[in-house]
N, C-alpha and C positions, 0 to 999 in steps of 0.2 A: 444289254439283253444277252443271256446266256445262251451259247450252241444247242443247237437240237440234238436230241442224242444220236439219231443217225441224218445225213444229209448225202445223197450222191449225188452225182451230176454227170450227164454225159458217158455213162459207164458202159464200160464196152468189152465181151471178151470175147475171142478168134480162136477156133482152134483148127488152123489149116482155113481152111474155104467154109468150116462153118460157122457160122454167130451164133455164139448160144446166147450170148447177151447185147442188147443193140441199143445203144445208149438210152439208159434207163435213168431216170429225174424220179427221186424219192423221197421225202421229208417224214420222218417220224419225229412226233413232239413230245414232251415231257408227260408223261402221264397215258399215252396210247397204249391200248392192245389194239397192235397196228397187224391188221390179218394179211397177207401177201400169199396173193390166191392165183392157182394156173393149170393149167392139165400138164401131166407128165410128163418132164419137158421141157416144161414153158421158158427154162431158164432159173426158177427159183432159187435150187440149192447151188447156181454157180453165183448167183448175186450173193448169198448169204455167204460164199466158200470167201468174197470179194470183201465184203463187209467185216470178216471176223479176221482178215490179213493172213486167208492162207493159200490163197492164190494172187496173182498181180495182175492189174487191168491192163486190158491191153490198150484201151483207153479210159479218160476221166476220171474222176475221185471219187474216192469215200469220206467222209468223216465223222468219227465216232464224236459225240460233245467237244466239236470243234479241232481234232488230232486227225490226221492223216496218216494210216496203217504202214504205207509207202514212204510220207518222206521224214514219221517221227517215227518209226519204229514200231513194230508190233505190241513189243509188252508195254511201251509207253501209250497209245494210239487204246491197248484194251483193259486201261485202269476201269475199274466201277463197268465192266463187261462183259459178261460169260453168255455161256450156251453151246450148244452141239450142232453139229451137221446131220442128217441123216440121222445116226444112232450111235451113241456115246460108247467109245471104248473104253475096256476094264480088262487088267490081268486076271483072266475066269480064276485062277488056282489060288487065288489072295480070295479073301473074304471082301465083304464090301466098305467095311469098317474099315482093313488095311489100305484100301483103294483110294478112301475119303485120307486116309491120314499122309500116303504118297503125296496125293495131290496139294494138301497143306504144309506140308514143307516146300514144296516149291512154291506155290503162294506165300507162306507167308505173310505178314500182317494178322499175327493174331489169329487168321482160320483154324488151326488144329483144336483151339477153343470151342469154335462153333460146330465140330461133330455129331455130336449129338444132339442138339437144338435142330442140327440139317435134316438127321436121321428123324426127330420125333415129326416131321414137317411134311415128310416124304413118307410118314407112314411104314418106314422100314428097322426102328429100332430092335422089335425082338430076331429081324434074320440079319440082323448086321456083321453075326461070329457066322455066316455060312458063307462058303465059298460063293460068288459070282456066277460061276459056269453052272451051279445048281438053281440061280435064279430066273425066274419067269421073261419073258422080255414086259413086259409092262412094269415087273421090278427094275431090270435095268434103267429104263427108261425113268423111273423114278429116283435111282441111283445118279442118274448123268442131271439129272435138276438139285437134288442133294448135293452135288461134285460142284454144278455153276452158284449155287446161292452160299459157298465155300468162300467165294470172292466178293461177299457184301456188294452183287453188283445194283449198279440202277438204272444198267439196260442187261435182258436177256431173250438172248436167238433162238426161237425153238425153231425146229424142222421135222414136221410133220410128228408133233410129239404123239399123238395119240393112234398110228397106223400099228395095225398089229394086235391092237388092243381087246381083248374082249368088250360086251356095253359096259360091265360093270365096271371096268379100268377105264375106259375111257371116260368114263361118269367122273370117274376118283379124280381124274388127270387135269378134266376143267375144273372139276372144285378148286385143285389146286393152284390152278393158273389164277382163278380169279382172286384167290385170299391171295394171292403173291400181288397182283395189282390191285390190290385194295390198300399194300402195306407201302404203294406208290413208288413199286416197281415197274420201270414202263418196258412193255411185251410188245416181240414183232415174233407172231406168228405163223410162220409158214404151212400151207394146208390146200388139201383139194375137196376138204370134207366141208361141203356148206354149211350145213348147219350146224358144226363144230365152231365156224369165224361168226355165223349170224348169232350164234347164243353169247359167243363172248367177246370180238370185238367193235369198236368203235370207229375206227377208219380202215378201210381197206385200200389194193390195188391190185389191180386183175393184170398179170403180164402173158401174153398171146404170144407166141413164137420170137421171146427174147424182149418187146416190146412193153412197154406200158400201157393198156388201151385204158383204165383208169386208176384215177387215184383220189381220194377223197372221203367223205366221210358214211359212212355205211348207211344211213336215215336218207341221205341225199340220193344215194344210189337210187335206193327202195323206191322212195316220193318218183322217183322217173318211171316209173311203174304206172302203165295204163290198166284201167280197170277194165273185164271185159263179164260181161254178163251171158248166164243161159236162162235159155225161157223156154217154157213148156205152154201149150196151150191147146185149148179144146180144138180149133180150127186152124191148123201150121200154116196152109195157103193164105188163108187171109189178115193173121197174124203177121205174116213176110212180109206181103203189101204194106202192111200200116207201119210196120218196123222200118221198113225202105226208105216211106215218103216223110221220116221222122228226121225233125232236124240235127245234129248234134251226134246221128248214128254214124258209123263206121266199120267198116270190115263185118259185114253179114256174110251168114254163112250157113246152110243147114248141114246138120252133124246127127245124123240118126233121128230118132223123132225132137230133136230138139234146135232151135237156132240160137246163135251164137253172134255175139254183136258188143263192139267198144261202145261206151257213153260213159258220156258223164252220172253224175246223179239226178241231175235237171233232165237230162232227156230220158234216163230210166223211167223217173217220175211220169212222164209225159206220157211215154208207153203204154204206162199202165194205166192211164186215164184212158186213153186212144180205145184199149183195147178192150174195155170196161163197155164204155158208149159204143163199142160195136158189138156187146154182147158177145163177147170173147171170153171166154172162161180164162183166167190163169193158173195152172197148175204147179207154174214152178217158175219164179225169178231170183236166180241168185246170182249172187256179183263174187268176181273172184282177180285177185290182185296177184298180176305173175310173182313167184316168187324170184328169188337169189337164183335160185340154181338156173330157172330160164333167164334175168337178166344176164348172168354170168357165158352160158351156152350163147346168146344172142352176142355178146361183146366176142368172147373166143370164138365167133363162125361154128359153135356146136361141137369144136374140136374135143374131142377124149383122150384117156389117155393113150389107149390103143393106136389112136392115130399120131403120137406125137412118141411113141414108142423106139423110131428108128434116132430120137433127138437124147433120149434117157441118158446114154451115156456119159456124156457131157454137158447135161446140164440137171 
């Protein structure tokens, strides 16, 4: 059975008295667009700094398809590996074409080939002769996935590819992602953007102040999702009663003219029968499934980034 392409264990990094990373347990498998989700903070990009061998744990390992960053060496540890931290540097006063062709002499293996197959891929072929410093950051950004797919890899690291982005760049950037794991590329995507990880990946792991509070497959998350219903009705008083003494109800609540209550579908069902044979008008019962962003807030304690704002710097 072959290594997974990333695997940590117990991973840990200190800087002075704070943990930005507190032994963190992680398995990406062959073929994930594995989302790695947290508020500002959380520790993301010091795991990803860990992962790509350019920082050193201060405890536990990494290992990229079975190499260890630390005890085989970086450039052996990041065969079939690329991606960026944060946002891909470039000599702005080089054009982007000379940027990709730097980068390919030092790769090697054939890259300086794939220039322009990277460029038509990334959607930058006709500004490839302009300087860098004249480009968009959503070009760059497009540029630094151009630079990593230079390395034929079959794992690659985004962080936070699409911040910055206008909708329509950001739009361009999951297209891209996805024909990149279509072509069985496996993606670990770092993000705070919900529904940027719910449109395109498959497993996720949510890290809370350094911590992993999950990890697992993103349908699974969801499924833990209680349903909660609003209901309108001609007579709210006695609508409340009947909702009350219903079996299977939970968490009632009135919320303006409307109450608010967990069930199933069996007892939804029941309600509406209940409130029928009391000659209760219904006006409105609709069921509604927390989303990502509330499971997510529920897992982080509701943390933001503004709260986790004094942790940015080191993690």
């Amino acid at each position: 059975m072959s290594a997974p392409p990333i695997a940590a264990r117990g991973l840990v990094k200190r800087y002075g008295r704070i943990i930005a990373v507190d032994h963190v347990d992680l398995t990406v498998e062959p073929g994930d667009v594995f989302g790695y989700l947290g508020p500002n903070g959380a520790g993301k990009t010091t795991s990803l700094r860990m992962m790509l061998g350019l920082i050193r744990p201060t405890e536990g390992s990494v290992e990229l398809f079975g190499r260890d960053p630390v005890k085989e060496g970086v450039r052996k540890a990041l065969d079939g590996v690329a991606g960026f931290v944060e946002a891909p540097r470039f000599y702005p006063y080089m054009s982007g074409r000379k940027n990709l062709r730097l980068l390919a002499a030092y790769d090697g293996q054939g890259a300086s080939s794939r220039i322009d197959e990277m460029l038509d891929i990334v959607e930058l072929r006709d500004r490839a002769g302009d300087r860098v410093g004249g480009y968009s950051h959503g070009m760059r950004q497009r540029l630094g996935i151009a630079a990593s797919l230079l390395r034929n890899p079959r794992l690659l690291l985004l962080d936070e590819p699409t911040t910055g982005l206008d909708p329509a760049g950001m739009r361009d950037m999951r297209a891209l992602v996805r024909r990149l794991a279509g072509e069985g590329i496996t993606v670990l995507l770092s993000s705070h953007l919900l529904g940027e990880v719910e449109d395109l990946c498959n497993r996720v792991a949510i890290i809370r102040t350094g911590t992993i509070v999950y990890e697992g497959a993103l349908h699974d998350l969801l499924a833990t999702a209680q349903t909660e219903y609003r209901l309108r009705a001609t007579e709210p008083e006695r609508a409340l009663m009947i909702c009350s003494a219903q079996l299977g109800v939970q968490k009632i609540r009135v919320e303006g003219p409307e109450l608010r209550f967990q069930a199933d579908e069996q007892a939804a069902a029941a309600i509406s029968i209940a409130l029928g044979q009391a000659r209760i008008g219904i006006t409105a019962l609709v069921p509604e499934t927390a989303s990502l962003e509330e499971l997510f807030l529920g897992l982080t304690g509701g943390e933001s980034g503004d709260k986790s704002a004094a942790r940015a710097e080191v993690a």
